[in-house]
FIVEX-260194 format. One record per residue (C-alpha): x, y, z; residue in three letters; residue number from 1. Coordinates in steps of 0.001 Angstrom, whole numbers. Example, Ala and Ser with C-alpha at 12.3 -4.5 7.8 and 13.67 -1.06 7.14 Angstrom:
! FIVEX-260194
+---------+---------+---------+------+-----+
!    east !   north !      up ! code ! pos !
+---------+---------+---------+------+-----+
!   12300 !   -4500 !    7800 !  Ala !   1 !
!   13670 !   -1060 !    7140 !  Ser !   2 !
+---------+---------+---------+------+-----+
END
This chain:
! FIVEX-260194
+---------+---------+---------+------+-----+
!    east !   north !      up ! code ! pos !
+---------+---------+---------+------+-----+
!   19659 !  -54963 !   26512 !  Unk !   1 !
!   21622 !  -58372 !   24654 !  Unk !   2 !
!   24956 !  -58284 !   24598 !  Unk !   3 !
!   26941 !  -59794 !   21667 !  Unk !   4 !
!   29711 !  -62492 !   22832 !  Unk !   5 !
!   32585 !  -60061 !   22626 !  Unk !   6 !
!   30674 !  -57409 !   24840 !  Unk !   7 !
!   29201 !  -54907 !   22199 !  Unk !   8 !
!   25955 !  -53843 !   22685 !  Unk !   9 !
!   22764 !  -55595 !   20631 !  Unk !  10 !
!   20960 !  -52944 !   18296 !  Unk !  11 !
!   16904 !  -53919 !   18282 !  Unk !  12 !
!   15373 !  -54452 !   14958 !  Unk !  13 !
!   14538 !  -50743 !   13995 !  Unk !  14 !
!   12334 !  -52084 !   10769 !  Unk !  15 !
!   10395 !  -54734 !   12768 !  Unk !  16 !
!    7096 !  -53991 !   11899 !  Unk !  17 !
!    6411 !  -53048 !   15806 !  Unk !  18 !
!    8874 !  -49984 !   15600 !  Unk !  19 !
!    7406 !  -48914 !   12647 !  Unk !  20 !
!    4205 !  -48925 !   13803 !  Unk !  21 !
!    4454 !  -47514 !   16625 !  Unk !  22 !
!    6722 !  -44301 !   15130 !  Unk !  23 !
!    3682 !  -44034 !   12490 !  Unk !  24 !
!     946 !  -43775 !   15143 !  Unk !  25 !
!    3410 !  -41350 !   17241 !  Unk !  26 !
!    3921 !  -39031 !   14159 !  Unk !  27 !
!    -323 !  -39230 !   13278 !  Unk !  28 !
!    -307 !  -37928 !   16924 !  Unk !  29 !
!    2211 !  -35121 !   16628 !  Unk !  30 !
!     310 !  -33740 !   13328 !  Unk !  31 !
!   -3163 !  -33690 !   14891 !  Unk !  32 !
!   -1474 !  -32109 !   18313 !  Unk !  33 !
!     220 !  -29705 !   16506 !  Unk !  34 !
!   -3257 !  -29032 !   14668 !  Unk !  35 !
!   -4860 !  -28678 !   17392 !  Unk !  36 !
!   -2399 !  -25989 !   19141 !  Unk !  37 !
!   -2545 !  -23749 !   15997 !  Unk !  38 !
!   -6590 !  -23979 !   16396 !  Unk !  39 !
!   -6865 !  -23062 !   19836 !  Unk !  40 !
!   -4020 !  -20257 !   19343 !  Unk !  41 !
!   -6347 !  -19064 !   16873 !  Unk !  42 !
!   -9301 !  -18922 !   19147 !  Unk !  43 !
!   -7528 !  -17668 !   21690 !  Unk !  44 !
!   -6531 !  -14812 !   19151 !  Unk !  45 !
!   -9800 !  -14336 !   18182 !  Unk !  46 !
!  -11713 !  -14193 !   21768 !  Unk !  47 !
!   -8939 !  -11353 !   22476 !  Unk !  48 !
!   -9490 !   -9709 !   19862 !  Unk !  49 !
!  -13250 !   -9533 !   20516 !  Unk !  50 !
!  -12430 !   -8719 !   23892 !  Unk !  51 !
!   -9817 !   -5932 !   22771 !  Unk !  52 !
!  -12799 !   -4703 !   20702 !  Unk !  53 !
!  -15293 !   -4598 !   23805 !  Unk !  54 !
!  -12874 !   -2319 !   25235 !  Unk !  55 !
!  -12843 !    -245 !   22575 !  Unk !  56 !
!  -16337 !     465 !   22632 !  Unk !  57 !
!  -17163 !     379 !   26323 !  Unk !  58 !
!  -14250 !    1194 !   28056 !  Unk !  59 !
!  -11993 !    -884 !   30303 !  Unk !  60 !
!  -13961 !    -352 !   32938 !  Unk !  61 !
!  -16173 !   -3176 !   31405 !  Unk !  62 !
!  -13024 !   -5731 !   32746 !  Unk !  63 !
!  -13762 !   -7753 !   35570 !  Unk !  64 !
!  -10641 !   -8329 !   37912 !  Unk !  65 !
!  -10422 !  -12138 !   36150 !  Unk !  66 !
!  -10285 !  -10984 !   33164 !  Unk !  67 !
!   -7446 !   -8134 !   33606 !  Unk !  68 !
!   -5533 !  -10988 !   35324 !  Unk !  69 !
!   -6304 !  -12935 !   31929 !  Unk !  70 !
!   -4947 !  -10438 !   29730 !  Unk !  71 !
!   -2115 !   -9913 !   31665 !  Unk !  72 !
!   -3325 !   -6309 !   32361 !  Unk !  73 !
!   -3278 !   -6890 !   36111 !  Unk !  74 !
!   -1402 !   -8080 !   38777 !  Unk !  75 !
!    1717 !   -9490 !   39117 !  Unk !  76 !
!    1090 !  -11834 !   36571 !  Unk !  77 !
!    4502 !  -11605 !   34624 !  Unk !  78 !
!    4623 !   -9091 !   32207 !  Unk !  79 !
!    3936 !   -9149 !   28350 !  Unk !  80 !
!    6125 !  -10422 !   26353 !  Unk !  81 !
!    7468 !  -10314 !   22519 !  Unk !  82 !
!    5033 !  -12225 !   21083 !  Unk !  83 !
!    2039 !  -10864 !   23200 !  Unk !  84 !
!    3433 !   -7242 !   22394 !  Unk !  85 !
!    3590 !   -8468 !   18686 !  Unk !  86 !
!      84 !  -10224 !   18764 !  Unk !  87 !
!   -1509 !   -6764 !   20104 !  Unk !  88 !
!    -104 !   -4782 !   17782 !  Unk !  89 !
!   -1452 !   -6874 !   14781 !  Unk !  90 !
!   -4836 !   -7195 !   16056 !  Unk !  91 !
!   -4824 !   -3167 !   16446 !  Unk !  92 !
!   -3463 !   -2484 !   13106 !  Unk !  93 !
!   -6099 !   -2015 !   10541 !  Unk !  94 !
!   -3302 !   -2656 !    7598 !  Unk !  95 !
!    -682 !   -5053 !    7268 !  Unk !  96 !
!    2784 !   -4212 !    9192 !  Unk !  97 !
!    6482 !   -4699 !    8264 !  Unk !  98 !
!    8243 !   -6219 !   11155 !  Unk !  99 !
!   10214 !   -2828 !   11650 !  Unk ! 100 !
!    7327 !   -1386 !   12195 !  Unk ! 101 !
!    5925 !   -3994 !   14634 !  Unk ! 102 !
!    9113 !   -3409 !   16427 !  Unk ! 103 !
!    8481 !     626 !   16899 !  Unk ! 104 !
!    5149 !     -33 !   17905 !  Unk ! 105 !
!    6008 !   -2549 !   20672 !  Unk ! 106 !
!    8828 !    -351 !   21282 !  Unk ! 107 !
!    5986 !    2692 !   22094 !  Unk ! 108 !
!    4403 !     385 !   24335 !  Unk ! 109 !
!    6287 !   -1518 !   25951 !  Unk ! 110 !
!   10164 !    -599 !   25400 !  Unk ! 111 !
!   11570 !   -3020 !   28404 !  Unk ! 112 !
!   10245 !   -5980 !   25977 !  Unk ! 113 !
!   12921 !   -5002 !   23676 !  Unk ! 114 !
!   15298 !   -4123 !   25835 !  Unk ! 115 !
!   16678 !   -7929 !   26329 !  Unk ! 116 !
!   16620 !   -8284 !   22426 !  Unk ! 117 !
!   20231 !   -7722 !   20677 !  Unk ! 118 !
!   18063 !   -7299 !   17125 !  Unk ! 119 !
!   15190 !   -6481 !   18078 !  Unk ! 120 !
!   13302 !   -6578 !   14194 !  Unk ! 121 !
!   15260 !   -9517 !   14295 !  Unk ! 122 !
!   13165 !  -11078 !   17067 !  Unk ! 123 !
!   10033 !   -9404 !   16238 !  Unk ! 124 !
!   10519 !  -11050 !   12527 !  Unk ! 125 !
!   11372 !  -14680 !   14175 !  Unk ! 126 !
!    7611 !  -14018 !   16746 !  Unk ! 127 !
!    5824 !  -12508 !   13514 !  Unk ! 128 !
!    6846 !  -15809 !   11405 !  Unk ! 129 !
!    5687 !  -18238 !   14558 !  Unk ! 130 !
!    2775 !  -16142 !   14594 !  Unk ! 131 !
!    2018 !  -16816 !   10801 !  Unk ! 132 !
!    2661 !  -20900 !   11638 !  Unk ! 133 !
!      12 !  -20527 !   14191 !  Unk ! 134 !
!   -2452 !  -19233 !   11538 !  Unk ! 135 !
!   -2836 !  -16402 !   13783 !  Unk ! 136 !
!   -1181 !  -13832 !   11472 !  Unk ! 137 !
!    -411 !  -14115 !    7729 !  Unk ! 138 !
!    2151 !  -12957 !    5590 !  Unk ! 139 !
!    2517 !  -11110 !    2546 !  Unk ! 140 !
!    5013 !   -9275 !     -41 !  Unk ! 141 !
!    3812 !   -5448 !    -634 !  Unk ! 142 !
!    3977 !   -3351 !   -3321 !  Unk ! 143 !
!    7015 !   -2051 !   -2156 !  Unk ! 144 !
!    8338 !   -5808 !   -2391 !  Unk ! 145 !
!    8929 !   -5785 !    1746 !  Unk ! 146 !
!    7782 !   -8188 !    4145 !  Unk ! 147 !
!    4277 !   -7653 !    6411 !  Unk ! 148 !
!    1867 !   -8963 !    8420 !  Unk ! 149 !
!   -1597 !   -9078 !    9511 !  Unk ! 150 !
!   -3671 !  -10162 !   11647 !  Unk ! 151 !
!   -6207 !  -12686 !   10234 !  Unk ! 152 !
!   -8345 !  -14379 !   13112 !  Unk ! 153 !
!  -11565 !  -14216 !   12061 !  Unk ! 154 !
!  -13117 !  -11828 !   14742 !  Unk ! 155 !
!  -17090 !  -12774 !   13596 !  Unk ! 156 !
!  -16216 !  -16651 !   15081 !  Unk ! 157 !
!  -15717 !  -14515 !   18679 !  Unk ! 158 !
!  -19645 !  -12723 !   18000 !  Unk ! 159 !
!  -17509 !   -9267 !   17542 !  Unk ! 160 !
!  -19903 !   -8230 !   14575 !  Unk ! 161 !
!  -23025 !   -9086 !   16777 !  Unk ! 162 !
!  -21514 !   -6714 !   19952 !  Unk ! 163 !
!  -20655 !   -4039 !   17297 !  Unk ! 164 !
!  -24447 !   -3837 !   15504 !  Unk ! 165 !
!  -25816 !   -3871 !   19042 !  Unk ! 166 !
!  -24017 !   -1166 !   20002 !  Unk ! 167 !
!  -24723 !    1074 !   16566 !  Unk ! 168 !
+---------+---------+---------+------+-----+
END
């Protein structure tokens, strides 16, 4: 770096048509990352969701030892957190859910998840609203004028509908 003839540092030319440049091609590369992310999120959503289905209708015995590993269902893998507890819960839910009632749900299933949590629908609100940025949950006011959520991967991307006829 320059330095200026009484010892102060020289500042580059921040609007030199290099800087510029290079911050607008680092920004188009931050949008279509962050695109991206929320896409595979989604799919990832989805495939567990058809997967969570599967269980449904076969049994868990249909899990290979992978797969439990996977899904975090095996192992020592660590164990599920907030936002896993939060993403199961929407994908079982066959309405829209207020984050209090996330909250007692996760709390049913998995009450150490909450136990680290000083506001716990506090949390599950903050997961809930990432969730929604990830397109893998939406929003919504009800007619009560409160807060929910659903679930809104779109399960027939995964071949869940296909599985489901099969199995009728």
């Amino acid at each position: 770096m320059e330095l200026h003839a009484n010892g102060s540092k020289a500042i580059p030319d921040t609007n030199g048509p290099h800087v510029l440049e290079v911050l607008r091609s680092a920004q188009e590369d931050l949008a279509r990352l962050m695109q991206e992310r929320a896409e595979i999120t989604r799919r990832i959503g989805t495939v567990k969701q058809l997967i969570v289905g599967m269980t449904k209708l076969f049994g868990d015995e249909i899990l290979n030892e992978e797969l439990l590993v996977l899904l975090n269902r095996k192992g020592n893998v660590r164990q599920r957190g907030l936002t896993g507890g939060c993403r199961f819960v929407l994908m079982q839910s066959q309405r829209p859910q207020s984050a209090r009632e996330v909250c007692e749900q996760v709390q049913r299933s998995a009450p150490s998840v909450l136990a680290r949590h000083k506001d716990p629908v506090a949390s599950v609100t903050t997961v809930l609203n990432r969730l929604a940025e990830y397109g893998e949950a939406q929003s919504m006011i009800r007619a009560d004028g409160r807060r929910a959520w659903e679930w809104v991967a779109d399960s027939s991307e995964a071949g869940f509908e296909e599985i489901v006829s099969a199995r009728a």
